[in-house]
C-alpha positions in Angstrom: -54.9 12.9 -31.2 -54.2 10.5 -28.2 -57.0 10.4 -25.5 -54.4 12.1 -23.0 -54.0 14.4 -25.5 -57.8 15.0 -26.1 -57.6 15.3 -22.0 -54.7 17.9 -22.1 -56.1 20.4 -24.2 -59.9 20.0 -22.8 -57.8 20.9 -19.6 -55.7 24.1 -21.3 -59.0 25.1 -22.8 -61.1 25.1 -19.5 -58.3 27.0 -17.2 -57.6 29.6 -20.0 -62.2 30.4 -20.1 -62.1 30.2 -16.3 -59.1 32.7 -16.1 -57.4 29.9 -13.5 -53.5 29.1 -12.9 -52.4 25.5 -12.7 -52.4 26.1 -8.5 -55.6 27.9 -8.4 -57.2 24.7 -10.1 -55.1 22.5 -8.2 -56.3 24.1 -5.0 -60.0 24.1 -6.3 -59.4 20.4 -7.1 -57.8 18.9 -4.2 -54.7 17.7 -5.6 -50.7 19.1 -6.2 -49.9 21.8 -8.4 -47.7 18.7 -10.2 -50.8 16.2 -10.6 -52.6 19.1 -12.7 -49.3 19.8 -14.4 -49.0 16.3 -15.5 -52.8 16.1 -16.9 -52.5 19.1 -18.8 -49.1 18.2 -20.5 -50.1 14.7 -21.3 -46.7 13.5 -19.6 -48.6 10.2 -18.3 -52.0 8.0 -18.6 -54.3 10.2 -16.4 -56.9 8.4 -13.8 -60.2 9.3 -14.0 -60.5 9.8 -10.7 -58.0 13.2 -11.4 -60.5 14.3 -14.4 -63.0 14.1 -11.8 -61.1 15.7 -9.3 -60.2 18.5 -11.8 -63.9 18.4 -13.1 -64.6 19.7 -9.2 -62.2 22.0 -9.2 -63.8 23.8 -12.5 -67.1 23.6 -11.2 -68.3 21.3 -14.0 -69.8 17.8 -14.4 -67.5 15.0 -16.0 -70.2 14.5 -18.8 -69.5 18.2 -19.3 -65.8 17.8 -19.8 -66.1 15.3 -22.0 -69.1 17.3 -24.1 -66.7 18.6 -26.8 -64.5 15.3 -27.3 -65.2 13.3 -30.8 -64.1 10.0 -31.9 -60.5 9.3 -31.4 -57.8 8.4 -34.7 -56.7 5.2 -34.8 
């Protein structure tokens, strides 16, 4: 599993615990409905300035988002 990938379903994970549409978090976050859309699909190489963002928006630190992540395949 890709980074992005590891990203997207952190993402998916979070908003289906927290009970949040893709515009409720994107409101919470400060950016477009289509910015969260693109993180949580994996469509492109996501900043971390928008995990922060989205880290905001869930109410969490980013060293909390990336608790759960393990090393990445090769």
């Amino acid at each position: 599993m890709t980074i992005n990938e590891k990203v997207s379903a952190r993402i998916k994970e979070l908003r289906a615990q927290k009970h949040l549409t893709a515009e409720k978090l994107a409101w919470y976050s400060d950016l477009s409905k289509s910015c969260v859309t693109y993180a949580e699909k994996a469509q492109r190489d996501i900043r971390l300035s928008t995990i922060e963002s989205i880290c905001k928006g869930f109410g969490i630190s980013i060293a909390e988002f990336f608790s759960t992540f393990t090393e990445l395949e090769k």
